[in-house]
Every structure is written in structure tokens, then in C-alpha cells.
C-alpha positions in Angstrom: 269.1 36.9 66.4 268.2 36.9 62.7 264.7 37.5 63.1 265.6 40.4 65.4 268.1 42.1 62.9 265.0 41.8 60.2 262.4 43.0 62.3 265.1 46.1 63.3 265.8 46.7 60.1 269.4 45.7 59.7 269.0 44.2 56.0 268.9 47.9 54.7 272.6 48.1 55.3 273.5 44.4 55.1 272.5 41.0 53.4 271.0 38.6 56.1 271.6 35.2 55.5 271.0 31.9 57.5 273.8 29.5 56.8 275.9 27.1 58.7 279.1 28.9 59.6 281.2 26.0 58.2 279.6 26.0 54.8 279.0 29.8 54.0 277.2 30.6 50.7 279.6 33.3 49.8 282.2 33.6 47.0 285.8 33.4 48.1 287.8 36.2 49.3 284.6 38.8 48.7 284.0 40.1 52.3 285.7 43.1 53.3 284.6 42.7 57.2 283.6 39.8 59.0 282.3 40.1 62.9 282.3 37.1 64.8 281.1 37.5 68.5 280.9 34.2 70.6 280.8 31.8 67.4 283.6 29.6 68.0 282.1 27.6 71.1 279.5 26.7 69.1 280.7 25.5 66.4 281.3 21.2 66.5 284.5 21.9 64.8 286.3 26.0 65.2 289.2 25.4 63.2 287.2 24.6 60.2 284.4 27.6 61.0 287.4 29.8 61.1 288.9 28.5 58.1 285.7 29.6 55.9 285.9 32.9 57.9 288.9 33.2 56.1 287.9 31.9 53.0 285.2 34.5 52.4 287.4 37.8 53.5 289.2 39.4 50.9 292.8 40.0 51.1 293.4 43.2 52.8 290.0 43.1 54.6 288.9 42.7 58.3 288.6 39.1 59.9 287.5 40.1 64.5 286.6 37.4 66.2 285.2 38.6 69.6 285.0 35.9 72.1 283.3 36.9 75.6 283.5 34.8 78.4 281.7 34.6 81.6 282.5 35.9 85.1 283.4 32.8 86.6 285.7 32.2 84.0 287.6 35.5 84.5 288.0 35.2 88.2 289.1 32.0 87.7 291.7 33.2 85.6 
């Protein structure tokens, strides 16, 4: 997915960075929106990928975790 923001172009409007979500290399509380779309299941621990979420958006910003899930999940709901 990163190579495909590059190669669109997205770094002109946004840093691109590799990182593990649990150890981002951003300064606390200097994000004013963070995006998160289907992280959480991949993550070998959420609560603490969630926690640095936090840690990195600023106080008044935007923390929206998206989480999709599947068809069969929703009927089975």
C-alpha cells in the first residue's frame, strides 16, 4: 500500500513512513488526523497500537478508526 501511495503521488500532500504501528516515529501529541482503516486485526496486540494512535494525535485533533468487516460476518450478525 505504500509503494502504491508513492508511485500515485500521495507524498506531495503527506509524509509516508514505514513503521510498526506500535512504535511510531512521531513526536507526541503532533498529529492533527489519524486514519486507521482495518489496522486493529492485525496488529499482535490493539490496545497497545491504539494507545500510540493516541499518543501521536494532538489534543483537539482527529483519532477514526474504520474497521470493515466481511459479508459473512455481517449476516451473521
Amino acid at each position: 500500500m505504500l509503494a502504491a501511495a508513492c508511485d500515485a503521488g500521495r507524498g506531495e500532500y503527506a509524509d509516508l513512513v514505514l513503521a510498526d504501528a506500535r512504535y511510531l516515529p512521531i513526536a507526541d501529541a503532533t498529529v492533527d488526523v489519524v486514519f486507521a482503516a482495518g489496522l486493529l486485526h492485525h496488529l499482535p496486540d490493539p490496545v497497545a497500537g491504539l494507545r500510540e494512535l493516541a499518543r501521536v494525535t494532538r489534543p483537539g485533533g482527529t483519532l477514526a478508526i474504520f474497521h470493515p468487516l466481511g459479508r459473512a460476518q455481517l449476516a451473521a450478525k
